[in-house]
N, C-alpha and C positions, 0 to 999 in steps of 0.2 A: 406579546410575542417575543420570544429568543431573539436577537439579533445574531448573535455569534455567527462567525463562519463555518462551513464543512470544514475546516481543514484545524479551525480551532476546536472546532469538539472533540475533532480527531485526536486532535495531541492533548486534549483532555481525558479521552479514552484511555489511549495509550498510556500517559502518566498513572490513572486507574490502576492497569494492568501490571505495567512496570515494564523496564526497558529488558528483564530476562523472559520474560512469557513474551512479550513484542517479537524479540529474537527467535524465539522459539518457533511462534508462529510463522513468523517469516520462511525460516529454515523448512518449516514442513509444507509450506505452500509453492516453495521453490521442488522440493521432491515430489510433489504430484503434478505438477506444471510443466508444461514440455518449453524450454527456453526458445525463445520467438516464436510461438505458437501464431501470438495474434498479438500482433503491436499496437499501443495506444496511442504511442507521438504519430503524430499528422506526418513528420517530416520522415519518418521511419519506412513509411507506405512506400515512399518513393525511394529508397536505399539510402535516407539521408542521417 
């Protein structure tokens, strides 16, 4: 079994992909995304 982390295969993807398609992707996930839609930090719920 894989031991790796989520976050290592991540930036194992990501190197895949390359830091301009990453970007890209990013940019276009930001334009369909309404900004603080729905936050993920725990500390954010509460205005932190």
């Amino acid at each position: 079994m894989n031991r790796r982390s989520a976050s290592s295969r991540a930036s194992g993807r990501a190197a895949t992909l390359g830091a301009d398609r990453v970007a890209a992707m990013e940019d276009d996930l930001r334009t369909v995304a309404e900004a603080d839609f729905f936050r993920l930090d725990i500390p954010g719920w509460f205005g932190g």
